[in-house]
C-alpha positions as MATLAB code, in Angstrom:
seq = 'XXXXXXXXXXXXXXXXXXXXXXXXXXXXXXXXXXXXXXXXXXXXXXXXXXXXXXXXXXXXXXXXXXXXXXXXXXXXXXXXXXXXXXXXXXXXXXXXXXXXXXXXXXXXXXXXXXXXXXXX';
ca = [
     -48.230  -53.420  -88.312;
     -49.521  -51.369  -91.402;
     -52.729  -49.626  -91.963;
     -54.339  -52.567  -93.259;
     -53.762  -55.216  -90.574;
     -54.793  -52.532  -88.335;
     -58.572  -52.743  -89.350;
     -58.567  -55.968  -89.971;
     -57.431  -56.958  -86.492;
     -60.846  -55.895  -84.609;
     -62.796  -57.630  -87.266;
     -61.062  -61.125  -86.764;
     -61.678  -61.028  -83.397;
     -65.225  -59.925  -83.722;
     -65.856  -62.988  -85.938;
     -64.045  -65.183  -83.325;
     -66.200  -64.010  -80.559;
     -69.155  -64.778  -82.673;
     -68.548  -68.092  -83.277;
     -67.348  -68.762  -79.611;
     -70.905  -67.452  -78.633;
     -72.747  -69.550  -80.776;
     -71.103  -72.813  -79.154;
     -71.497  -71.398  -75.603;
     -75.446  -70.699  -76.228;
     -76.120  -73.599  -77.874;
     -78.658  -76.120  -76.764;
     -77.773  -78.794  -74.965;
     -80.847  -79.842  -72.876;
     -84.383  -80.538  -74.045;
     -87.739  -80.340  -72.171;
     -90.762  -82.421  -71.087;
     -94.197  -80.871  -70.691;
     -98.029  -81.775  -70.428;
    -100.993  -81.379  -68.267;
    -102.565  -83.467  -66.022;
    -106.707  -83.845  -65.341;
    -108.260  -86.558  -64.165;
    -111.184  -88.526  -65.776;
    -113.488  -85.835  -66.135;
    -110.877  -83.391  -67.998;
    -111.012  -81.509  -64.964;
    -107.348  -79.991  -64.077;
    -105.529  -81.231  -60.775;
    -103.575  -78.340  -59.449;
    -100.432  -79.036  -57.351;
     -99.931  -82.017  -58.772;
     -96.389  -83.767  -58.370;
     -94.646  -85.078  -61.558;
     -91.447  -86.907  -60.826;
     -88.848  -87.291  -63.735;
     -86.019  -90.065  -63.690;
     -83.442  -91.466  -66.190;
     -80.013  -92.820  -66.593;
     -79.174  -89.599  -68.396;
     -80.017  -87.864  -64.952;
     -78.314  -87.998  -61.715;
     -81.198  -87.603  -59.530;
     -85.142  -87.004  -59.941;
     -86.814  -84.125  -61.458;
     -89.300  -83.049  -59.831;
     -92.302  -80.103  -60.486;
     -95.508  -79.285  -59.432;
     -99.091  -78.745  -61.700;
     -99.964  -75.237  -61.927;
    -104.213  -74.258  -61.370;
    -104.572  -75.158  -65.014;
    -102.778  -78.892  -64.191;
     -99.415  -78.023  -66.914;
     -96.195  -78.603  -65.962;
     -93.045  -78.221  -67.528;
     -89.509  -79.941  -66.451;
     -86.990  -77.994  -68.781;
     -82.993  -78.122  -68.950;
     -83.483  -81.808  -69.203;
     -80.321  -83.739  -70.563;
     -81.175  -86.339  -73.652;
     -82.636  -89.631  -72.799;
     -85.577  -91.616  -72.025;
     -87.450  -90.572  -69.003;
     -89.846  -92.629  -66.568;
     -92.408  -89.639  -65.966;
     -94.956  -90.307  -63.113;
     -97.370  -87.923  -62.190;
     -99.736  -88.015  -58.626;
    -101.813  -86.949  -56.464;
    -103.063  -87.905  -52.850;
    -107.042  -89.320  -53.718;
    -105.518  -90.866  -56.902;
    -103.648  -93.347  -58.693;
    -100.365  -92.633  -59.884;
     -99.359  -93.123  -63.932;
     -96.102  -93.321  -65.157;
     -95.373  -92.618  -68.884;
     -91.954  -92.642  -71.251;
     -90.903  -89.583  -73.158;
     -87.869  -89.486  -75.093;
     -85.663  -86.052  -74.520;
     -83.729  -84.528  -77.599;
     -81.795  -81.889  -77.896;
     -83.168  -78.201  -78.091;
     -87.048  -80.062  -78.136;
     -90.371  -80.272  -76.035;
     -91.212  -84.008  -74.998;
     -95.123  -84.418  -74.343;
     -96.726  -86.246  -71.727;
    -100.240  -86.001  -70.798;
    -101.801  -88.019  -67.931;
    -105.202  -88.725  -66.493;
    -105.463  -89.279  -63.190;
    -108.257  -91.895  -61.529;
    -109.562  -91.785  -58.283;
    -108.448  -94.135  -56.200;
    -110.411  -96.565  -54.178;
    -109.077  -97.390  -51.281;
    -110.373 -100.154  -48.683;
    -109.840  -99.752  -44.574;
    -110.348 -102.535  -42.256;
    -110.685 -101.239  -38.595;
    -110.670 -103.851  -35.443;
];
C-alpha cells in the first residue's frame, strides 16, 4: 500500500461512519402533545391521556403534569384516537395524525360530569 492510500484509508472510513450515523439517528417516530383544562381554562393535573392506533401495538398512556401538558413522544406514524380523563369529568377523545420527526397537537377541555344516583 503506498503513501497515498495510506491517508486516504482513515478518511474513507471516517466518511462511512458518518453516513452510517446519520441513518442510525434518524427520526423515525413523531410526537403528540397538548394540555388539558377544563371549562374554566383551569389546568387538571394528573390527568390520564390514553393513545391508540393501528400503527401501535398497545396503548400509550401519560399523565397531565400541575400545568395540565402532556406529551406522548417516540410515537410511530399514524392516526391516533387520543382520549384524555379525569374522575369528576367527562372523557373526550380527539384524532391527531403522527408524522415523522413532528409534534401532533391535541388540546382538550374537560366538563364536569353530572352524574345521577338512585338509592333504595
Amino acid at each position: 500500500m503506498g503513501a497515498r492510500s495510506a491517508r486516504r484509508a482513515p478518511l474513507l472510513i471516517a466518511g462511512f461512519l458518518f453516513l452510517a450515523a446519520g441513518r442510525v439517528f434518524s427520526q423515525t417516530t413523531g410526537t403528540i402533545e397538548g394540555r388539558i383544562t377544563d371549562s374554566s381554562d383551569a389546568s387538571l393535573p394528573g390527568d390520564l391521556v390514553e393513545a391508540r392506533s393501528p400503527s401501535l401495538q398497545g396503548t400509550r398512556t401519560a399523565n397531565a403534569a400541575k400545568d395540565g401538558s402532556y406529551r406522548l413522544p417516540a410515537l410511530p406514524p399514524g392516526t391516533y384516537t387520543v382520549r384524555a380523563s379525569h374522575k369528576g369529568f367527562t372523557s373526550v377523545e380527539k384524532t391527531a395524525v403522527v408524522s415523522l420527526n413532528a409534534t401532533a397537537t391535541a388540546n382538550f377541555v374537560l366538563e364536569v360530569s353530572a352524574e345521577e344516583k338512585v338509592v333504595v
